[in-house]
Backbone as CSV, one residue per row, in Angstrom:
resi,resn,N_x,N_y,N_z,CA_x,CA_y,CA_z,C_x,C_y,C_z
1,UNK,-10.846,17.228,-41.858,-9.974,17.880,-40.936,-8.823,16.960,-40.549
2,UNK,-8.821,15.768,-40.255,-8.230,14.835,-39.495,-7.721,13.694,-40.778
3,UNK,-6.842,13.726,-41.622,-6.716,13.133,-43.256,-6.078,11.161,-42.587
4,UNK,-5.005,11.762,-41.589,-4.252,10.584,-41.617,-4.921,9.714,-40.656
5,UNK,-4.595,8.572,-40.913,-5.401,7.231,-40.268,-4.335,6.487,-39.453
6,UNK,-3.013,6.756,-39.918,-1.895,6.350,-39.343,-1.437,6.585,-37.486
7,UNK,-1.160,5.438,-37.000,-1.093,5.468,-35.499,0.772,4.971,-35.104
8,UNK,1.020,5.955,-34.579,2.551,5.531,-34.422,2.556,5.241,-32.779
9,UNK,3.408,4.027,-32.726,3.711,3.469,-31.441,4.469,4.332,-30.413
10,UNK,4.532,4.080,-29.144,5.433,5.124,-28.520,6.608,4.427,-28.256
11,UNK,7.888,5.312,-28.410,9.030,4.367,-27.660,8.991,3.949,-26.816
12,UNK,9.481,2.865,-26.324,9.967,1.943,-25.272,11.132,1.831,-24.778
13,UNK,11.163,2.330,-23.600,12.813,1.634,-23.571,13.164,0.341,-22.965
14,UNK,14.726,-0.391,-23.622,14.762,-1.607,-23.207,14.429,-2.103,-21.786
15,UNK,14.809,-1.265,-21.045,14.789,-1.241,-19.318,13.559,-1.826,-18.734
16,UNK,12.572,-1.166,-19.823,11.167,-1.577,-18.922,10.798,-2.817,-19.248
17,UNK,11.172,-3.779,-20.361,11.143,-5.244,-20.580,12.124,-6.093,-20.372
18,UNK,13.321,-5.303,-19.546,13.823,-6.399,-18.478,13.205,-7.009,-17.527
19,UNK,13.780,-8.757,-17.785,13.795,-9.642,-16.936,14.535,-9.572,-15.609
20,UNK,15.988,-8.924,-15.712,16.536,-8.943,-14.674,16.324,-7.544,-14.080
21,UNK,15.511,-6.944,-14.038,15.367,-5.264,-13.640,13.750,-5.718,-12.849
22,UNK,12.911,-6.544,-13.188,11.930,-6.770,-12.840,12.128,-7.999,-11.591
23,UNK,13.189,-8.988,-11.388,13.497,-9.575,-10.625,14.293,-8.939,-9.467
24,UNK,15.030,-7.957,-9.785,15.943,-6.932,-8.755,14.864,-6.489,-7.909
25,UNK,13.533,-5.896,-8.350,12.699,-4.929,-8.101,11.160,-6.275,-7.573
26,UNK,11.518,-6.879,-8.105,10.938,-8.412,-6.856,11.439,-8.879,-5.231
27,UNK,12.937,-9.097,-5.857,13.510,-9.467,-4.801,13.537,-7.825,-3.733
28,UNK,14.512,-7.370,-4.146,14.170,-5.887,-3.259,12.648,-5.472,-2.682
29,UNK,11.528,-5.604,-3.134,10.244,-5.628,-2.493,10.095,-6.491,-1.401
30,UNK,10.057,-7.419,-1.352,10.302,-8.653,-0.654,10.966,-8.371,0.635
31,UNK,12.245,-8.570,0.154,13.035,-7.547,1.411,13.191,-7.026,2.298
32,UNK,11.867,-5.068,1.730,11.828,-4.516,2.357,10.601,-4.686,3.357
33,UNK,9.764,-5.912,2.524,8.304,-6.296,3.466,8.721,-7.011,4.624
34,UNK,9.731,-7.712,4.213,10.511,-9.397,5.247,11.174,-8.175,6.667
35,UNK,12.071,-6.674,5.996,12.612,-6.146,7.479,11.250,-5.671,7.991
36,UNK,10.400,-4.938,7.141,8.982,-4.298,7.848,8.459,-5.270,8.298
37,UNK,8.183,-6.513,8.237,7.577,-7.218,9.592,8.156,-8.125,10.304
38,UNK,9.531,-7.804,10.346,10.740,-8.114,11.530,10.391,-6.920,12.332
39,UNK,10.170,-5.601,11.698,10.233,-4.166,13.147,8.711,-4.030,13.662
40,UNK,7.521,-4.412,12.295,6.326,-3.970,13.287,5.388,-4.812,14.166
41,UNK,6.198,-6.605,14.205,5.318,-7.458,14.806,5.439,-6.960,16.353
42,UNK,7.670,-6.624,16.598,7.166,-6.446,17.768,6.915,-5.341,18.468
43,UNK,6.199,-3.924,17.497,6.051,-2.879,17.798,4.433,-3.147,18.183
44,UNK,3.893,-3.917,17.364,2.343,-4.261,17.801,2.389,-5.450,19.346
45,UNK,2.853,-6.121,19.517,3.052,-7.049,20.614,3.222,-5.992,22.010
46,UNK,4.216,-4.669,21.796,4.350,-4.187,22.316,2.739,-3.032,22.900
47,UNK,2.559,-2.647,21.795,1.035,-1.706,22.045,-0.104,-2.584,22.337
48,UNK,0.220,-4.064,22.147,-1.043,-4.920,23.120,-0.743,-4.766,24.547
49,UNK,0.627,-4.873,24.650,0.804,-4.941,25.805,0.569,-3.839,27.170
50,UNK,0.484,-2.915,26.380,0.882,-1.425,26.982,-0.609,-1.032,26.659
51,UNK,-1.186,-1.350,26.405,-2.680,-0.485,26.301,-3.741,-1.787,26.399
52,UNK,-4.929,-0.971,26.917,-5.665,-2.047,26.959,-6.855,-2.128,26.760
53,UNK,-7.480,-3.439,25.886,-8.495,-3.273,24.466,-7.988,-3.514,23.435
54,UNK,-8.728,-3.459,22.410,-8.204,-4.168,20.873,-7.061,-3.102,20.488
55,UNK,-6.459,-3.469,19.416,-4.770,-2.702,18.453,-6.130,-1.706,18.045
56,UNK,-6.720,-2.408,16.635,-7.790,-2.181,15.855,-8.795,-1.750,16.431
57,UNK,-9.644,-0.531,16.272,-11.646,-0.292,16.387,-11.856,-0.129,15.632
58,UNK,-13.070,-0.190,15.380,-14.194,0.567,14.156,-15.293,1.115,14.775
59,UNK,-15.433,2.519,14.148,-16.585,3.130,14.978,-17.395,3.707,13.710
60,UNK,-19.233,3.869,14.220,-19.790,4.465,13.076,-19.416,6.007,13.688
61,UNK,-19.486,6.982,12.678,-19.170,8.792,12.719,-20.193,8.799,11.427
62,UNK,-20.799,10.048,11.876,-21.314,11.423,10.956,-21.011,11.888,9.913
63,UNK,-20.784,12.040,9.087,-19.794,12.547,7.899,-20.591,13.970,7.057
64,UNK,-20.641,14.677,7.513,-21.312,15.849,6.813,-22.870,15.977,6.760
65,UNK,-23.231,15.013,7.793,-24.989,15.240,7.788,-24.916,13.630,8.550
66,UNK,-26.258,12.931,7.950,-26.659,11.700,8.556,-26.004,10.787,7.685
67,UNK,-24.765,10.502,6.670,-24.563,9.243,6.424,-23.138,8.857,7.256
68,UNK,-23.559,7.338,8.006,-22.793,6.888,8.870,-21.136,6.248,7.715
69,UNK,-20.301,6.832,7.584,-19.282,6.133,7.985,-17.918,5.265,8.463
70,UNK,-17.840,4.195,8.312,-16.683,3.465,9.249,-15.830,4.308,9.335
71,UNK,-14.845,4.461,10.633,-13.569,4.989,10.648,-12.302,4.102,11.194
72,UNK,-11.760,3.651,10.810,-10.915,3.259,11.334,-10.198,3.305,12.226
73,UNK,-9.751,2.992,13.339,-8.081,3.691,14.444,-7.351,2.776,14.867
74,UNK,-6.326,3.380,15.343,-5.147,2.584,15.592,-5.180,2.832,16.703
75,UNK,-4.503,1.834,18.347,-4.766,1.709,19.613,-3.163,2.864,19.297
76,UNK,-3.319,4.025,20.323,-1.809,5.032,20.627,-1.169,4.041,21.420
């Protein structure tokens, strides 16, 4: 049924084995992590301040019968 044994490669385009397309897309990551924790250190400093108890809980919950678990939350 199946005669040929032959395996053809898929195209590539040049773009995706750029060096400088992979450094743009470094530096730009970077970046956008360096402004995101310029805005959310002092958005958290702020919700310590304003609420009171941990940022972070963990609680055990129910989940569709008896298996416990973790849930995560964030302090409002």
């Amino acid at each position: 049924m199946f005669s040929s044994t032959t395996t053809t490669i898929p195209y590539v385009h040049p773009a995706v084995r750029s060096r400088v397309k992979r450094a743009i897309d470094v530096v730009g990551s970077l970046t956008g992590l360096t402004v995101l924790l310029v805005l959310l250190i002092p958005l958290a400093i702020a919700i310590r301040l304003d609420s009171p108890g941990p940022i972070f809980s963990a609680k055990g919950e129910l989940a569709g019968g008896a298996n416990p678990s973790a849930c995560g939350n964030c302090a409002p």
